[in-house]
PAGU-173249 format. One record per atom (N, C-alpha, C, O): residue number from 1; residue in one letter; atom name; x, y, z. Coordinates in steps of 0.1 Angstrom, whole numbers, plus 2048, in hexadecimal, padded with zeros to 3 digits. Atoms other than C-alpha are relative to their C-alpha. Example, Ala and Ser with C-alpha at 12.3 -4.5 7.8 and 13.67 -1.06 7.14 Angstrom:
% PAGU-173249
seq type atom c1 c2 c3
1 a N 809 7F4 800
1 a CA 87B 7D3 84E
1 a C 809 80C 800
1 a O 813 80C 807
2 s N 7F7 7F5 800
2 s CA 889 7F5 847
2 s C 7F8 80B 808
2 s O 7FD 816 809
% end
This chain:
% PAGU-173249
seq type atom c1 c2 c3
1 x N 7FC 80E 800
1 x CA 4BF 435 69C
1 x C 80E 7FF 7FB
1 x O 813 808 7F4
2 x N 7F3 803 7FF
2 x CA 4E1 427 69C
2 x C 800 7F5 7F4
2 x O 7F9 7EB 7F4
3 x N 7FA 80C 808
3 x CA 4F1 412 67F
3 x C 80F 7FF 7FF
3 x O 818 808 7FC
4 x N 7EF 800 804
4 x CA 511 401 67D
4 x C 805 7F8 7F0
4 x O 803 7EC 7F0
5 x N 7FE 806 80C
5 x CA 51E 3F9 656
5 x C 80C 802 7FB
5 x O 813 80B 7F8
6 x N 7EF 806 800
6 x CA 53C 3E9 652
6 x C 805 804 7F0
6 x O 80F 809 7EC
7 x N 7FA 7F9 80E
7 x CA 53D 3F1 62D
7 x C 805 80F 7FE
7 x O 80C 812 7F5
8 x N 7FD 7EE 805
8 x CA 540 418 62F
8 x C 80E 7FF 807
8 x O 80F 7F9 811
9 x N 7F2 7FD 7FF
9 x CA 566 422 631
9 x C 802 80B 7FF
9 x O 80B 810 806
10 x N 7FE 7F2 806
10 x CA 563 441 622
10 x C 7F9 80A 7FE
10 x O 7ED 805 7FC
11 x N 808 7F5 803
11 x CA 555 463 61C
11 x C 7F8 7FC 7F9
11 x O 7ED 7FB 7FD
12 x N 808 809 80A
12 x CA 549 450 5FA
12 x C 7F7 7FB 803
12 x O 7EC 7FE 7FE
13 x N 80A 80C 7FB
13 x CA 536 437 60B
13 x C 7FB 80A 807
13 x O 7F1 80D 801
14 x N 808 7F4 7F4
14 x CA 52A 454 627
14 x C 7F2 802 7F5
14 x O 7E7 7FC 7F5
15 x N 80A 7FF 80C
15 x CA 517 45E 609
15 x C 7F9 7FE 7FD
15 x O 7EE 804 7FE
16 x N 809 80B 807
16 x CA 50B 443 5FA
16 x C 7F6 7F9 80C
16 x O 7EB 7F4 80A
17 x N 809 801 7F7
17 x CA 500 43D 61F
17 x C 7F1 807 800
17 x O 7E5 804 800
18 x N 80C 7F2 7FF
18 x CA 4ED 45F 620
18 x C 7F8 7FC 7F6
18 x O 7EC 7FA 7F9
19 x N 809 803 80E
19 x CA 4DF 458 5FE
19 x C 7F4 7F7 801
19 x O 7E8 7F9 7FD
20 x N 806 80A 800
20 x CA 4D2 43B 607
20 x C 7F2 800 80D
20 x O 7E6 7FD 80A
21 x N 805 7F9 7F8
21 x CA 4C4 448 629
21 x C 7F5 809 7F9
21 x O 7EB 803 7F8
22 x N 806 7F4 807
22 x CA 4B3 467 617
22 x C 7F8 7FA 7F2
22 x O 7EE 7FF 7ED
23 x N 80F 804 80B
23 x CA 4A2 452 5FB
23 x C 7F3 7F7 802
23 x O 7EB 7F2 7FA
24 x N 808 802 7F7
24 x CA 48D 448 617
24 x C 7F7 80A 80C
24 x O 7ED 809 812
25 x N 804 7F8 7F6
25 x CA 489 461 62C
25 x C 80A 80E 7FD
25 x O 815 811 802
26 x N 7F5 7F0 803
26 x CA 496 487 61B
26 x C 804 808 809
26 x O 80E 810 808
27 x N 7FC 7F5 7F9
27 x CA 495 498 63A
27 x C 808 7FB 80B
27 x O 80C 802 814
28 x N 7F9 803 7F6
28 x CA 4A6 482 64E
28 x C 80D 802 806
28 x O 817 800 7FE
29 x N 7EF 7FC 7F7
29 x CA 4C5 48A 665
29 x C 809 7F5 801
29 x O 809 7ED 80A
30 x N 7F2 80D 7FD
30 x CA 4E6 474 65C
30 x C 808 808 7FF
30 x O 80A 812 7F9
31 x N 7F1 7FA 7FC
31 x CA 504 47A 66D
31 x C 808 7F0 7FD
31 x O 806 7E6 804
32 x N 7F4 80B 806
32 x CA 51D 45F 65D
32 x C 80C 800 80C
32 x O 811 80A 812
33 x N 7EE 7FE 7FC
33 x CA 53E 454 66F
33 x C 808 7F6 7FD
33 x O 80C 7EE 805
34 x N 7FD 808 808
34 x CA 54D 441 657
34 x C 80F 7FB 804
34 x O 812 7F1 7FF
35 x N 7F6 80B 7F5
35 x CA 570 439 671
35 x C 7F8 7F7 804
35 x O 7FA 7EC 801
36 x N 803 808 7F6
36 x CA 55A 42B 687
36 x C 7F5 7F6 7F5
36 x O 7F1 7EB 7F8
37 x N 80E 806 809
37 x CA 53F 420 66A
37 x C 7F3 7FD 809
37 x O 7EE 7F2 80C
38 x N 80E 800 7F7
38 x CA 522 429 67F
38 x C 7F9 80C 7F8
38 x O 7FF 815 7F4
39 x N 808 7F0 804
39 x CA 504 441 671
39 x C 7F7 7FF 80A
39 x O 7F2 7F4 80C
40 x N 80A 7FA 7FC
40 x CA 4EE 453 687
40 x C 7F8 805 7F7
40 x O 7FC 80E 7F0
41 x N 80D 7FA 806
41 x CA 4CB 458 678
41 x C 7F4 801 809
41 x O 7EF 7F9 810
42 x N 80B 7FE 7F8
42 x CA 4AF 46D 685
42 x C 7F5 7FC 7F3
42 x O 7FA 7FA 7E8
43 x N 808 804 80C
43 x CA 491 465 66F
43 x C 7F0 7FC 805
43 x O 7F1 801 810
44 x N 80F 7FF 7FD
44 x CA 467 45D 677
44 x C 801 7F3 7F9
44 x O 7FA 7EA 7FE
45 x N 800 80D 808
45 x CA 470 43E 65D
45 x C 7FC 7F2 808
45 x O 7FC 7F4 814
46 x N 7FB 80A 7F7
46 x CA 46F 41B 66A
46 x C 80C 7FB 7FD
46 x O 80F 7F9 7F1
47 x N 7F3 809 809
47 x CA 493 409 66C
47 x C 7FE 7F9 7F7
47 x O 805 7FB 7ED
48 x N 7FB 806 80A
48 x CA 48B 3F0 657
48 x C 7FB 805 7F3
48 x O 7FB 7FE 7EA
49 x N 800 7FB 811
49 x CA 482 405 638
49 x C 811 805 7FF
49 x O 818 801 7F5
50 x N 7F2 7FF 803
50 x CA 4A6 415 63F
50 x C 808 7F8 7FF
50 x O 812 7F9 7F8
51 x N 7F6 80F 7FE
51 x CA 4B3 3F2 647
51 x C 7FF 7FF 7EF
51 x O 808 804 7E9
52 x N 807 800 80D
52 x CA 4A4 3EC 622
52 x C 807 807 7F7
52 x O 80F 802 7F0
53 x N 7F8 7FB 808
53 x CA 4B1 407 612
53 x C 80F 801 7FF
53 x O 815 804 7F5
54 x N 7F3 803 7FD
54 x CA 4D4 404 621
54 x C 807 7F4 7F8
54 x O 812 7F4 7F3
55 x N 7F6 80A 80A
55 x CA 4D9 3E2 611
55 x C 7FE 7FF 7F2
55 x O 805 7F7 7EB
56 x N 7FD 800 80A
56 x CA 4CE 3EB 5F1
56 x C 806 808 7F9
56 x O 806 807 7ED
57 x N 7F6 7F8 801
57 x CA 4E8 407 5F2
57 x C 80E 7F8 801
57 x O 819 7FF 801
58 x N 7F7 809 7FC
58 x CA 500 3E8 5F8
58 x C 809 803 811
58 x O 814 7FE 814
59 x N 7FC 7FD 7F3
59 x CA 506 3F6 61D
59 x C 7F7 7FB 806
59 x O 7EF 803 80A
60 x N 803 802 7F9
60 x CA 4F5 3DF 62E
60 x C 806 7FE 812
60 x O 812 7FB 816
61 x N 7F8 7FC 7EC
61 x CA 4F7 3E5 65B
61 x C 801 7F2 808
61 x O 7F9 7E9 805
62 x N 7FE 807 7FA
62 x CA 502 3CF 670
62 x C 7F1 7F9 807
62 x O 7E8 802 806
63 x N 80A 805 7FA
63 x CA 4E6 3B9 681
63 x C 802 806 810
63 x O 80B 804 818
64 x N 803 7FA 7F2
64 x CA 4D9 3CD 6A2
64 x C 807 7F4 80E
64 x O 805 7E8 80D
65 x N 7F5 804 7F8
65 x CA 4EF 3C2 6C1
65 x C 7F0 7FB 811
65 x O 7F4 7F7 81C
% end
């Protein structure tokens, strides 16, 4: 699944992405692109537990298009 999070800028935030990602789901696959502020995540999770943990990482994602 695809998220876009206007907050991440930086490697920093990549991070704090991943972090946030992985204290949901450890095995899951994030590829960050913190130019574009998009993360690809593979994962078995449902979005909205990542949606969930994303904004209490203060990166919450854009509302789905």
């Amino acid at each position: 699944m695809r998220f876009q999070i206007e907050a991440m800028h930086c490697g920093g935030c990549a991070r704090g992405v991943t972090a946030a990602i992985r204290s949901v789901d450890p095995a899951a696959s994030v590829e960050a692109d913190p130019p574009n502020r998009i993360v690809e995540v593979t994962t078995s999770r449902p979005r909205a537990d990542l949606v969930a943990a994303l904004e209490r990482a203060g990166f919450p994602p854009a509302p789905e298009a």
